[in-house]
Structure formats: C-alpha cells, structure tokens
Gaussian input, Z-matrix of N, CA and C with variables (Angstrom, degrees):
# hf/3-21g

backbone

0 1
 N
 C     1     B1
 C     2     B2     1     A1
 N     3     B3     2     A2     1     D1
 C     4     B4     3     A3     2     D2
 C     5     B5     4     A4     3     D3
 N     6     B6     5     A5     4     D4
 C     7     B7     6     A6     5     D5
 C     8     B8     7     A7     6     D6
 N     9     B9     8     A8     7     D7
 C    10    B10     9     A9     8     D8
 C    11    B11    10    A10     9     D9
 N    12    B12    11    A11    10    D10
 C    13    B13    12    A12    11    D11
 C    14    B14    13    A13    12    D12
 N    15    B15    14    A14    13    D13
 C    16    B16    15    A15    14    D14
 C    17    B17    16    A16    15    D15
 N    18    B18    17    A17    16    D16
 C    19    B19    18    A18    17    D17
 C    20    B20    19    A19    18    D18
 N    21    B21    20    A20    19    D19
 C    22    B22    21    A21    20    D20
 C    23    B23    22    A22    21    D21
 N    24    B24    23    A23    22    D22
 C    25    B25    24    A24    23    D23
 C    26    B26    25    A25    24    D24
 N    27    B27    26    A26    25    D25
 C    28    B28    27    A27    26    D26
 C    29    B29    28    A28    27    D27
 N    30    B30    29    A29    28    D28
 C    31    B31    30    A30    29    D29
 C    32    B32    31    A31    30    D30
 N    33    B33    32    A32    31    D31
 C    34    B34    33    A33    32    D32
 C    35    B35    34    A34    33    D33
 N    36    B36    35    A35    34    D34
 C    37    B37    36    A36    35    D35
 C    38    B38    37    A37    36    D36
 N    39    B39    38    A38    37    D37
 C    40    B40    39    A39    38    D38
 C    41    B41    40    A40    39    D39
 N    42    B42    41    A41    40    D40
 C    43    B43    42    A42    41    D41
 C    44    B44    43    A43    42    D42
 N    45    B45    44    A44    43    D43
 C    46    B46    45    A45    44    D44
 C    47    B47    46    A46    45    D45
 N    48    B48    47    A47    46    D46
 C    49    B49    48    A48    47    D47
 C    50    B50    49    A49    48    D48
 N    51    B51    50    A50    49    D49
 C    52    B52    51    A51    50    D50
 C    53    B53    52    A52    51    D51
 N    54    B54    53    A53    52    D52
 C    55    B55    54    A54    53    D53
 C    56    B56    55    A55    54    D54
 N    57    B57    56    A56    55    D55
 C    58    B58    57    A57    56    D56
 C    59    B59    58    A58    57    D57
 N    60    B60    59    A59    58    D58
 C    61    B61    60    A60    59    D59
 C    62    B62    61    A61    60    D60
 N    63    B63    62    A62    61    D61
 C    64    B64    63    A63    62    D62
 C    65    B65    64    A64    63    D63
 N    66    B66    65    A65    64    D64
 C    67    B67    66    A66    65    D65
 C    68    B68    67    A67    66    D66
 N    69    B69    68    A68    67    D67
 C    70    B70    69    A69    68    D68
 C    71    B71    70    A70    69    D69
 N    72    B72    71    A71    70    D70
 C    73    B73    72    A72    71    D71
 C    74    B74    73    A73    72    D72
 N    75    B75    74    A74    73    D73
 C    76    B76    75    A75    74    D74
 C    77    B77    76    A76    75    D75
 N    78    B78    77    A77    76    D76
 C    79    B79    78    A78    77    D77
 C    80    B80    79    A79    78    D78
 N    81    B81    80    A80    79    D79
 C    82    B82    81    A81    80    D80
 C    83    B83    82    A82    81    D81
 N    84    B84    83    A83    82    D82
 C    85    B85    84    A84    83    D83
 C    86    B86    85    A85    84    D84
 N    87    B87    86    A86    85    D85
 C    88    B88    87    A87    86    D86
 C    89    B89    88    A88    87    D87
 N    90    B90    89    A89    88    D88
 C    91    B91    90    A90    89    D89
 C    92    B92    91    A91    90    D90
 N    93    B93    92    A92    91    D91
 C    94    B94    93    A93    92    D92
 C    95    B95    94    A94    93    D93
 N    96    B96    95    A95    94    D94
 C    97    B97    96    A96    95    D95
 C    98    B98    97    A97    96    D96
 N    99    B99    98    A98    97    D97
 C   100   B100    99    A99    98    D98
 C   101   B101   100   A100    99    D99
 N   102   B102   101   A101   100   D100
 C   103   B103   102   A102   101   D101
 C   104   B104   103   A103   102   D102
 N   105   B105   104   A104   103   D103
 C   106   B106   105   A105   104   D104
 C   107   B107   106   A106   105   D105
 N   108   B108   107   A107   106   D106
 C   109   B109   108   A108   107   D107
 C   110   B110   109   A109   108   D108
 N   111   B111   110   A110   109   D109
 C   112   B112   111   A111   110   D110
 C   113   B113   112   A112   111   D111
 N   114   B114   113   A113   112   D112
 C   115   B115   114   A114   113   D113
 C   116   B116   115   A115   114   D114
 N   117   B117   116   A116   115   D115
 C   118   B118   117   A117   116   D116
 C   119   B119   118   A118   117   D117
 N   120   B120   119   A119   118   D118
 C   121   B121   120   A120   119   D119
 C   122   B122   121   A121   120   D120
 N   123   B123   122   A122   121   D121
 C   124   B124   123   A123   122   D122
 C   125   B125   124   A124   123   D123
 N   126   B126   125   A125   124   D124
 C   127   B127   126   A126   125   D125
 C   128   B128   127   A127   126   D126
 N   129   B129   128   A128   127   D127
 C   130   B130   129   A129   128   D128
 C   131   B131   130   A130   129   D129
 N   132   B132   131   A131   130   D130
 C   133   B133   132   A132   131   D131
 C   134   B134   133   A133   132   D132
 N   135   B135   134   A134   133   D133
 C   136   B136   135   A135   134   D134
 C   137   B137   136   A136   135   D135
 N   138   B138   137   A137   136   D136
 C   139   B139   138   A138   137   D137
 C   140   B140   139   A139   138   D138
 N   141   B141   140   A140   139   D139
 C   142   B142   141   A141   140   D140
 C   143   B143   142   A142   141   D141
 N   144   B144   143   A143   142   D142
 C   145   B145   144   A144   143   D143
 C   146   B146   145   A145   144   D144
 N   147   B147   146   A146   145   D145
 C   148   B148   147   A147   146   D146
 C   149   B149   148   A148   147   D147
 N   150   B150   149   A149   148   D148
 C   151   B151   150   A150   149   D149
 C   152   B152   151   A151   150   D150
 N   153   B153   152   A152   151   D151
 C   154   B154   153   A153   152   D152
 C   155   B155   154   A154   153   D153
 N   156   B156   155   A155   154   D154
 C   157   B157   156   A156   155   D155
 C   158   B158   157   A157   156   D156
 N   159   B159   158   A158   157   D157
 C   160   B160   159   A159   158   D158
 C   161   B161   160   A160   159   D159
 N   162   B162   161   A161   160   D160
 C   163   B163   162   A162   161   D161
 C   164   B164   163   A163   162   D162
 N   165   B165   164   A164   163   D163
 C   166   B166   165   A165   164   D164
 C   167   B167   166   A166   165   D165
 N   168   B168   167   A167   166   D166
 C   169   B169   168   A168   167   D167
 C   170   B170   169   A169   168   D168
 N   171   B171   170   A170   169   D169
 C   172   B172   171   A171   170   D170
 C   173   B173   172   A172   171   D171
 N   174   B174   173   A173   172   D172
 C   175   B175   174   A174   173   D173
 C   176   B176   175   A175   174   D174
 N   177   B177   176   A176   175   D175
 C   178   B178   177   A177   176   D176
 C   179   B179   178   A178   177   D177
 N   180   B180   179   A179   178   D178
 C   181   B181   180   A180   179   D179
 C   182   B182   181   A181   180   D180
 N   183   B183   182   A182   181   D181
 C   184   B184   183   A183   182   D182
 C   185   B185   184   A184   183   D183
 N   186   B186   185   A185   184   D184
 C   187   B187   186   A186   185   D185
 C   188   B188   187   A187   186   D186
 N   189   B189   188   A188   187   D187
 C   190   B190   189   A189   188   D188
 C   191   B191   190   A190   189   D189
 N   192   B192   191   A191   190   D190
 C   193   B193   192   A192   191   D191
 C   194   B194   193   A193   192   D192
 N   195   B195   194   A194   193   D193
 C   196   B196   195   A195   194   D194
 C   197   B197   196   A196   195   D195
 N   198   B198   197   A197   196   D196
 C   199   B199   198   A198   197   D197
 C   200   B200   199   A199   198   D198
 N   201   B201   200   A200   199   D199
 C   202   B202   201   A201   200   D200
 C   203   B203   202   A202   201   D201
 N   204   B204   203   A203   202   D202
 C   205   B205   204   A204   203   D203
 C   206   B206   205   A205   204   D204
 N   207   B207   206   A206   205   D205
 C   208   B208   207   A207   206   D206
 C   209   B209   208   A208   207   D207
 N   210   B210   209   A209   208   D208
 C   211   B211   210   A210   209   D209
 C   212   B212   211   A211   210   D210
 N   213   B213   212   A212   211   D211
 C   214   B214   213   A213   212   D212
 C   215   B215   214   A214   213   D213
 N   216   B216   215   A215   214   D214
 C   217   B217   216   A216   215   D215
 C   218   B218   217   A217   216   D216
 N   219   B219   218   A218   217   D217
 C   220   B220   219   A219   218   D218
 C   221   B221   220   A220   219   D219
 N   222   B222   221   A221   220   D220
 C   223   B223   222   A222   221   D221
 C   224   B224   223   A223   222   D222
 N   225   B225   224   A224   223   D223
 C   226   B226   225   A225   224   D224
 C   227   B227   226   A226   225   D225
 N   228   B228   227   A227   226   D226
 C   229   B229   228   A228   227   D227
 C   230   B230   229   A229   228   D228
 N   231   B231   230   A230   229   D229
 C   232   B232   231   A231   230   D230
 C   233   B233   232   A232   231   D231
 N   234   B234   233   A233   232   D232
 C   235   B235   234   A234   233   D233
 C   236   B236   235   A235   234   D234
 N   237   B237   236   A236   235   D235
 C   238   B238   237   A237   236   D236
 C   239   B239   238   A238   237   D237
 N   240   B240   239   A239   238   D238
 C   241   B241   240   A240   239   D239
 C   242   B242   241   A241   240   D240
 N   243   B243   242   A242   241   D241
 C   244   B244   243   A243   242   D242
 C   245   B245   244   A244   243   D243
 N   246   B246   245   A245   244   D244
 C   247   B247   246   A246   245   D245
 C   248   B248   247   A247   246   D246
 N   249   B249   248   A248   247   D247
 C   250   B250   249   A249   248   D248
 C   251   B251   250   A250   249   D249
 N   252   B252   251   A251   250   D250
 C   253   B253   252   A252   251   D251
 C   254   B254   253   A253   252   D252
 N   255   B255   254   A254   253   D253
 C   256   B256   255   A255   254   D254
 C   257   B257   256   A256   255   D255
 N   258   B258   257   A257   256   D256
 C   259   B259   258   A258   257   D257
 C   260   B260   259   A259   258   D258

   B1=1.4481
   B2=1.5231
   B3=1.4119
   B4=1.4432
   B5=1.5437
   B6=1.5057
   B7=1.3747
   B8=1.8317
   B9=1.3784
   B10=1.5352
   B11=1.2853
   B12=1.1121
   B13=1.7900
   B14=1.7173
   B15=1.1461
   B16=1.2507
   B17=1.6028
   B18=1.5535
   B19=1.1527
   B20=1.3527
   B21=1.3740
   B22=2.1042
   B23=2.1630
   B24=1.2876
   B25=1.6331
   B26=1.4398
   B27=0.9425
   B28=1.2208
   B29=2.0915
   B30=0.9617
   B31=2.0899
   B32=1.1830
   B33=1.6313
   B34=1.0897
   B35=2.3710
   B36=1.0452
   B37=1.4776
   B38=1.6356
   B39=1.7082
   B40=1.5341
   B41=1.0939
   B42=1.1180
   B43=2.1053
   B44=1.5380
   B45=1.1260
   B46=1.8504
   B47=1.3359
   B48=1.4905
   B49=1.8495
   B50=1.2008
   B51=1.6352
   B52=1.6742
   B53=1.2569
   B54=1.5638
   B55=1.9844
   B56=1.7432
   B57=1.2535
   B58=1.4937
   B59=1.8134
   B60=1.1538
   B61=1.6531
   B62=1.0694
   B63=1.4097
   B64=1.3185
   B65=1.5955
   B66=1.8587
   B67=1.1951
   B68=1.5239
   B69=1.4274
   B70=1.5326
   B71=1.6560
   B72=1.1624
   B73=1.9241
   B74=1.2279
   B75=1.1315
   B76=1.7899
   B77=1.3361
   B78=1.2992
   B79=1.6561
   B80=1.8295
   B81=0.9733
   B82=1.6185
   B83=1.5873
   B84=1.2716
   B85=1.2350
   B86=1.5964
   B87=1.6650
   B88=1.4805
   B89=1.5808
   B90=1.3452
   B91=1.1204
   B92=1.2025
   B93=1.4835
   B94=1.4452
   B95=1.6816
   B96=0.8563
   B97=1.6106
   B98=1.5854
   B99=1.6953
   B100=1.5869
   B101=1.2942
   B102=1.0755
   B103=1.4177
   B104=1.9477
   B105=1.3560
   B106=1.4218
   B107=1.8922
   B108=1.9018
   B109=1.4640
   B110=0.9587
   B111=1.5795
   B112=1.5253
   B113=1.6800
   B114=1.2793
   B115=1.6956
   B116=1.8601
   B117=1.3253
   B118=1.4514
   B119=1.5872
   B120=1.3483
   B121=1.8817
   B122=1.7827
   B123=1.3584
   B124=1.0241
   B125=1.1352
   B126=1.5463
   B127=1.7195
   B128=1.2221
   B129=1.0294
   B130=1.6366
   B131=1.5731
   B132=1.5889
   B133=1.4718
   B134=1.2060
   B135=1.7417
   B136=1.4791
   B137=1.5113
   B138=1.8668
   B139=1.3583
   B140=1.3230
   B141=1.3949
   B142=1.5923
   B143=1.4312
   B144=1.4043
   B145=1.1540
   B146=1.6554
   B147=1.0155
   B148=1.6005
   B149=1.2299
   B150=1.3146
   B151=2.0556
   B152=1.7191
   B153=1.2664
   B154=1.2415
   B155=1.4656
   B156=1.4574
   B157=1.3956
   B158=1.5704
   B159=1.8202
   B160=1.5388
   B161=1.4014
   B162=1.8731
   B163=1.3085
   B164=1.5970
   B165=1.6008
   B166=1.7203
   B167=2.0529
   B168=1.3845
   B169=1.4736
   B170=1.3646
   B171=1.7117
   B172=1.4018
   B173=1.3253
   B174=1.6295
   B175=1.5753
   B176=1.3407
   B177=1.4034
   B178=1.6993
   B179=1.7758
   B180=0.7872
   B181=1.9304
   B182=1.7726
   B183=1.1400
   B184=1.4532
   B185=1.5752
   B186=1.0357
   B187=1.4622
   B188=1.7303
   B189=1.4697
   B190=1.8026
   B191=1.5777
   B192=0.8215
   B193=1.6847
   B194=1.8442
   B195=1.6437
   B196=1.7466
   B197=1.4498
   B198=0.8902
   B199=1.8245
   B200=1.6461
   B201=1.9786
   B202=1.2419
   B203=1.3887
   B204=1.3435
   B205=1.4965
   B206=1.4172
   B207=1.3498
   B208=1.4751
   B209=1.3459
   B210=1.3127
   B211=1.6620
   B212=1.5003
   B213=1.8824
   B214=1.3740
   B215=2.0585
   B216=1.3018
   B217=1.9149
   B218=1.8689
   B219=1.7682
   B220=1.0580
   B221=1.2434
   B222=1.4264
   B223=1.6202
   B224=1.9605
   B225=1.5627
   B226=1.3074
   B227=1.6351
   B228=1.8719
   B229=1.4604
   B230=2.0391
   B231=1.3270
   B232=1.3489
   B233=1.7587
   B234=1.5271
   B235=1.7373
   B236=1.5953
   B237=1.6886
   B238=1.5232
   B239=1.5843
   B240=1.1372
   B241=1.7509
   B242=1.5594
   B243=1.1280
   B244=1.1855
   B245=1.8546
   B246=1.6807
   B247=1.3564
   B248=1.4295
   B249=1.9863
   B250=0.8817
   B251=1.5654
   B252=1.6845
   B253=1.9371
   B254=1.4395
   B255=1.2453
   B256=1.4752
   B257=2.1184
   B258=1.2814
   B259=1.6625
   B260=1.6181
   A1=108.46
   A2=105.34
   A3=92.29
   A4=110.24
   A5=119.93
   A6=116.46
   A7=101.85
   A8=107.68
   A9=112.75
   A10=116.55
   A11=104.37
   A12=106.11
   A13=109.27
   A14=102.72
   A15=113.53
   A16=117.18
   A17=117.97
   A18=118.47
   A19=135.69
   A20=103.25
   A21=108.34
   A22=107.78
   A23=85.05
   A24=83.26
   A25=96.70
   A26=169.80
   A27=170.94
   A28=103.75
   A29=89.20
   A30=88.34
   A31=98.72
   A32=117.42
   A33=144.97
   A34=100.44
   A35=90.61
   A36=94.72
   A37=111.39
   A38=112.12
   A39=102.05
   A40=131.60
   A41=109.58
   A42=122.00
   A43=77.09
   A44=122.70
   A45=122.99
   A46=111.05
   A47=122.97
   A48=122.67
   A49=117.79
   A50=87.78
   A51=107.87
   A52=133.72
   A53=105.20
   A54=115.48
   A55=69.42
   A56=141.38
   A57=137.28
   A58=85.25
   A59=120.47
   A60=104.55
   A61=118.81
   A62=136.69
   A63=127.59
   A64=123.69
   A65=106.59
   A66=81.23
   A67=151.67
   A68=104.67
   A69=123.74
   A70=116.92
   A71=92.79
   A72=78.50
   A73=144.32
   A74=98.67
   A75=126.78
   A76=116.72
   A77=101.12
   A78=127.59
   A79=93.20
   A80=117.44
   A81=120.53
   A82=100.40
   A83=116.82
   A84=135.05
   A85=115.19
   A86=105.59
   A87=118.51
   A88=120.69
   A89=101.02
   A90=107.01
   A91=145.21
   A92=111.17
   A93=143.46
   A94=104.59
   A95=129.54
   A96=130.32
   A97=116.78
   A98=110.38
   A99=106.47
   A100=136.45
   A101=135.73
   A102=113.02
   A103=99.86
   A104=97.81
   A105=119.67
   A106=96.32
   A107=90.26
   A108=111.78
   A109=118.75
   A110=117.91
   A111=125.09
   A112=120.35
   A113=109.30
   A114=121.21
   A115=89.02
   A116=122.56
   A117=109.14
   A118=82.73
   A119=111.59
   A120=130.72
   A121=89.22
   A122=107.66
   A123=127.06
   A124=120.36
   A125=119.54
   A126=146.48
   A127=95.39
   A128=145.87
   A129=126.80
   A130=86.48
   A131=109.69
   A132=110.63
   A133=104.36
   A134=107.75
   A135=120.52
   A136=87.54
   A137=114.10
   A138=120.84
   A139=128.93
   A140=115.35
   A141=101.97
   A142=102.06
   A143=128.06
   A144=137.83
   A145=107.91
   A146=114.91
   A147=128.46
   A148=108.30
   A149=111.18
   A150=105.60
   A151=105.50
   A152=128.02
   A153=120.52
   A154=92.32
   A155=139.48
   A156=158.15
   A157=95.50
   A158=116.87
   A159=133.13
   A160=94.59
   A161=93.47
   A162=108.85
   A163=98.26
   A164=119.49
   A165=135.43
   A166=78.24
   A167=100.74
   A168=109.63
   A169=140.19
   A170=98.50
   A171=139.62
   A172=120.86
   A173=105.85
   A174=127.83
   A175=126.02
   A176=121.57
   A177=129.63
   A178=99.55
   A179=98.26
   A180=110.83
   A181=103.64
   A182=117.56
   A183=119.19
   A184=111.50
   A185=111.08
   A186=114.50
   A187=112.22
   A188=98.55
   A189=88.75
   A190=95.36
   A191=101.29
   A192=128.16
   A193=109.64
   A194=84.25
   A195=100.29
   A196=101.73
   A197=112.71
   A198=126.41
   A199=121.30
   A200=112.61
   A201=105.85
   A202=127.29
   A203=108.90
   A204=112.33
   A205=108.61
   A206=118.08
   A207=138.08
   A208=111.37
   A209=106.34
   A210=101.98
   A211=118.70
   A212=92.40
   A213=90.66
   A214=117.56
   A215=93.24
   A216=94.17
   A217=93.59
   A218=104.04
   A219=101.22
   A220=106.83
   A221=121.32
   A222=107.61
   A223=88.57
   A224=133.33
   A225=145.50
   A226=87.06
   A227=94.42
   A228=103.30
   A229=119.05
   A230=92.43
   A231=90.08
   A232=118.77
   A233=103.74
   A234=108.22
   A235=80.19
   A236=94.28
   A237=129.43
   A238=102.78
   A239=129.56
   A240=123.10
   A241=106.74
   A242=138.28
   A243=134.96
   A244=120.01
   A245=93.71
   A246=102.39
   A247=140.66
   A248=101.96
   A249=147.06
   A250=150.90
   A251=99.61
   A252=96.52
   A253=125.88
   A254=107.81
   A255=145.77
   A256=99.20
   A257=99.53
   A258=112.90
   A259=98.35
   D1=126.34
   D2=-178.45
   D3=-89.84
   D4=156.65
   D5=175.93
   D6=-110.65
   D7=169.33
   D8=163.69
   D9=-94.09
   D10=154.22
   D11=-159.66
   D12=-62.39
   D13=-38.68
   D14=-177.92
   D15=-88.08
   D16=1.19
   D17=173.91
   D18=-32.14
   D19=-42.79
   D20=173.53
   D21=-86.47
   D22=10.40
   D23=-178.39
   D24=-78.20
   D25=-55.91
   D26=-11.26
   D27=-146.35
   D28=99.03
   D29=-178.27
   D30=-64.62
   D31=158.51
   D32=-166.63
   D33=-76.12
   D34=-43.05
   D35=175.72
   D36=-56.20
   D37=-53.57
   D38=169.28
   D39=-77.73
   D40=-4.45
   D41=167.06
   D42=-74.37
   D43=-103.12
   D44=-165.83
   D45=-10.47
   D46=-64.71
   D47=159.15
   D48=-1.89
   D49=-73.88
   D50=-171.15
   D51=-64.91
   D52=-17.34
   D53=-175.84
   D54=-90.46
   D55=-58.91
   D56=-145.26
   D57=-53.96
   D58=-65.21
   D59=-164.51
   D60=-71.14
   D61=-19.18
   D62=156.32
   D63=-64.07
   D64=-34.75
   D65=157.59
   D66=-91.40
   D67=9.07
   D68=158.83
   D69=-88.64
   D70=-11.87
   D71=145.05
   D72=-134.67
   D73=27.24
   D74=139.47
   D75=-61.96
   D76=-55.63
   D77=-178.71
   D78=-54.70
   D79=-47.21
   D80=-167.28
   D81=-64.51
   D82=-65.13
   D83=-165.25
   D84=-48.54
   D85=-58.90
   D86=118.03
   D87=19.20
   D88=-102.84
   D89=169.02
   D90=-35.68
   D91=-41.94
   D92=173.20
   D93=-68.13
   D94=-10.86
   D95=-162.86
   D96=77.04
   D97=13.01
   D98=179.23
   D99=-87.57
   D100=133.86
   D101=175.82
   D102=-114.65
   D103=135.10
   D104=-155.98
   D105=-52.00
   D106=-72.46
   D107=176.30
   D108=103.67
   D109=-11.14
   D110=-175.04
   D111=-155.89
   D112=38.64
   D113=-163.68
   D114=-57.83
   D115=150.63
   D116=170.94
   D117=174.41
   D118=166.21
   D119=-177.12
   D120=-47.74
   D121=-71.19
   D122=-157.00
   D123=-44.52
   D124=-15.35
   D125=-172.56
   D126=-113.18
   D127=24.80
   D128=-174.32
   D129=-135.68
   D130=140.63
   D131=161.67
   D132=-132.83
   D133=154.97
   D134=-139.76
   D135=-141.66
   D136=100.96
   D137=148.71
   D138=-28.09
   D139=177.32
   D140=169.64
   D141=-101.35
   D142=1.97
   D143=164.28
   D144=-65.43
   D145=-9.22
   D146=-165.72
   D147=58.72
   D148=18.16
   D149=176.24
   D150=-67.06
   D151=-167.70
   D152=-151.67
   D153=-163.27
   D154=105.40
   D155=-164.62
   D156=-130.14
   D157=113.85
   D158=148.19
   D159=-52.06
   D160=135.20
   D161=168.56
   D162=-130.08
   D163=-169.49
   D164=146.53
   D165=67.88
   D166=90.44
   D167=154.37
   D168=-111.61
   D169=20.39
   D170=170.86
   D171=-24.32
   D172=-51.47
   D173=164.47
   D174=-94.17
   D175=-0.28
   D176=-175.55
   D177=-54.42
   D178=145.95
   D179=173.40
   D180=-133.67
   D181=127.10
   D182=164.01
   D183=-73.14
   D184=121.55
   D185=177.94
   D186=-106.26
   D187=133.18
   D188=-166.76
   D189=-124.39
   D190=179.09
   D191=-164.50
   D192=-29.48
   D193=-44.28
   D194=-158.67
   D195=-84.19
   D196=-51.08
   D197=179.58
   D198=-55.04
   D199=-28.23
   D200=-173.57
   D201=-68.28
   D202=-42.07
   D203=159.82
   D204=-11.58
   D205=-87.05
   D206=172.54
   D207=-12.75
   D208=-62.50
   D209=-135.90
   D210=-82.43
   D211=-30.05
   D212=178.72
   D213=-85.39
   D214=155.63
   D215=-165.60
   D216=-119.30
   D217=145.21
   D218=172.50
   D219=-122.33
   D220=149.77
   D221=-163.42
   D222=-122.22
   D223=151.69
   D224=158.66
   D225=-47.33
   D226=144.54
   D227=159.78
   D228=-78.93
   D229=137.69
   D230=-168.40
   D231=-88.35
   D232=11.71
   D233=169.91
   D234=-147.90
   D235=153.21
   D236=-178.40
   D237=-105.71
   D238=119.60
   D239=169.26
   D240=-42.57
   D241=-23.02
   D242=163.48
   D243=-42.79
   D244=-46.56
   D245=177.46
   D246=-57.64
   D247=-20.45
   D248=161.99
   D249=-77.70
   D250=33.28
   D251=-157.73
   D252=-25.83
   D253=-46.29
   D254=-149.06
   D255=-63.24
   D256=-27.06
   D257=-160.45
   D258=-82.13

C-alpha cells in the first residue's frame, strides 16, 4: 500500500474536518431513519481532498417510528468525577 509522504502530517484542524464530515453523515443517515451500526476507520473513505465519505452499509437497519423507542439502550456512567481528583 502506498502511503503519501506527508501522510502522518495531518493538522489538528483537518483531523477536526474529518470527525466534522463523518459527523454530518451520521447526522444524514439520521435523518433518513438509518442507523449506520458500524461507524469505524475502516468504514470511512478518505478523498485526496481529505473529505471523509461513510462507506460498508452491510449492517445499516432502517429504524421507523414504532421500533425507536426500543432500539436505542442507555447504560449508568461507569466512573463518578469524584473518582477523579485530578479532572
């Protein structure tokens, strides 16, 4: 695989870019009634523009009106800022 020379150069502003377009198309998908199911490096493809396009919708599920209730789960946080002086 070839890399670009400058590949690990990557500024903190176009990393920020890049979570920004993935997370507007979550946000899209979202929209659509989708739930992705599998957001990860490995699912994301990266122009040479460095833009950032969701791919692998292998696991997407349409979630509709009746079902959402359901699907999403909320779990207790498992550390208290207490646990934490230092924060």
């Amino acid at each position: 695989m070839d890399v670009e020379p400058d590949a690990e150069d990557v500024r903190p502003t176009t990393l920020t870019r890049m979570a920004l377009d993935i997370a507007e198309g979550v946000a899209y998908l979202h929209s659509q009634h989708l739930i992705h199911r599998d957001i990860a490096c490995r699912n994301c493809l990266v122009g040479p523009d460095r833009t950032v396009k969701i791919g692998d919708f292998g696991l997407t599920r349409e979630v509709t009106k009746n079902d959402a209730e359901g699907y999403y789960r909320f779990t207790r946080n498992y550390f208290q800022f207490d646990e934490f002086p230092n924060l």
